[in-house]
C-alpha positions as CSV (number, residue, x, y, z in Angstrom):
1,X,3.5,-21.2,63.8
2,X,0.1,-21.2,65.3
3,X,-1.6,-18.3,67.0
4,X,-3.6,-18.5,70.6
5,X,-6.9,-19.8,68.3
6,X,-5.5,-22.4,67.2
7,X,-5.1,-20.6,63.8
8,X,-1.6,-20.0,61.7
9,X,0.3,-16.8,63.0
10,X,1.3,-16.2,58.9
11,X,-1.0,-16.3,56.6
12,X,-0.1,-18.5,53.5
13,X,-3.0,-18.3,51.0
14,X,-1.3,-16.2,49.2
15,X,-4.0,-15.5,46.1
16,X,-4.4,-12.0,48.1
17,X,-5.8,-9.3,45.6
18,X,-2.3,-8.1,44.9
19,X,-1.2,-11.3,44.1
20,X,-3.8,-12.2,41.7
21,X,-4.3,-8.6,39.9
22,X,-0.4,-9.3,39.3
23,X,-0.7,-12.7,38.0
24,X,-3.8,-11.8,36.1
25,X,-1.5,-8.8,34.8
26,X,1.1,-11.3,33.5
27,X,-0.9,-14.0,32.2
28,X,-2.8,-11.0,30.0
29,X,0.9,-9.6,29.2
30,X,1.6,-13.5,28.2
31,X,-1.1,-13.7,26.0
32,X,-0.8,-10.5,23.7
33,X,3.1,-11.5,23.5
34,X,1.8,-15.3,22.5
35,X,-0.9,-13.4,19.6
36,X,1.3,-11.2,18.9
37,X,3.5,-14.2,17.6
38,X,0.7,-16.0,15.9
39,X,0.4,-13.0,13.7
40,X,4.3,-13.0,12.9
41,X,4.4,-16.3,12.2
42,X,1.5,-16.4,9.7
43,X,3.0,-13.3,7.7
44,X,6.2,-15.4,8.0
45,X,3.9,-18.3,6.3
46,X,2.7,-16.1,3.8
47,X,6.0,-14.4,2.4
48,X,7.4,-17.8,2.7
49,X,9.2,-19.3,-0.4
50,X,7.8,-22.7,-1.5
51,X,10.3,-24.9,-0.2
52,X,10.4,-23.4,3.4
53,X,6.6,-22.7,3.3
54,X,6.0,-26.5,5.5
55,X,8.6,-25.0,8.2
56,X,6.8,-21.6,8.1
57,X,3.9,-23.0,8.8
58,X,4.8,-25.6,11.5
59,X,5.5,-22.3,13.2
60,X,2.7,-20.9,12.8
61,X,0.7,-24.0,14.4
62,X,3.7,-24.0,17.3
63,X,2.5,-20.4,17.8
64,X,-1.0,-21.3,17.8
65,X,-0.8,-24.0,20.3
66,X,1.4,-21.2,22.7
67,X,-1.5,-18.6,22.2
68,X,-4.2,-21.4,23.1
69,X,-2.3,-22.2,26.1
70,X,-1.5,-18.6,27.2
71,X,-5.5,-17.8,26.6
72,X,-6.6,-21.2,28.9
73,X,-4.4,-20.0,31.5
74,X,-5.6,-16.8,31.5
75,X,-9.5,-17.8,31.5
76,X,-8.5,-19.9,34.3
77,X,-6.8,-17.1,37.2
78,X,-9.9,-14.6,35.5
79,X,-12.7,-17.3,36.7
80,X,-11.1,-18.3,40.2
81,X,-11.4,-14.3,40.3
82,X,-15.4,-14.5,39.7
83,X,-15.9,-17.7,41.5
């Protein structure tokens, strides 16, 4: 719906500063669950018995790759916050 400028009656950039402390909030929250993991899964690797030790630590990497991604999204919402 458009206002007497010319401009949108509603707002829809919705990147307001409550939205993005929240999804700054959740992507941080994301991370530390996703390290958090990473350091499960390598103790899992390292009491692991020797047949189940490829498995344990195929879970590790699968961890690893989930705390990379968690950590890139979060460097991405932190910079659109200082850009």
């Amino acid at each position: 719906m458009l206002d007497s400028t010319g401009g949108t009656m509603y707002p829809t950039n919705l990147s307001t500063p409550i939205f993005g402390a929240y999804g700054r909030a959740e992507a941080l929250e994301t991370w530390r669950a996703a390290a958090s993991l990473v350091a499960t899964r390598w103790q899992n690797f390292l009491d692991a018995e020797p047949e189940t030790r490829p498995w344990a630590f195929a879970a590790y990497v699968a961890a690893l790759d989930a705390e990379e991604a968690a950590a890139t999204d979060m460097a991405a919402l932190f910079s659109r916050k200082a850009a």
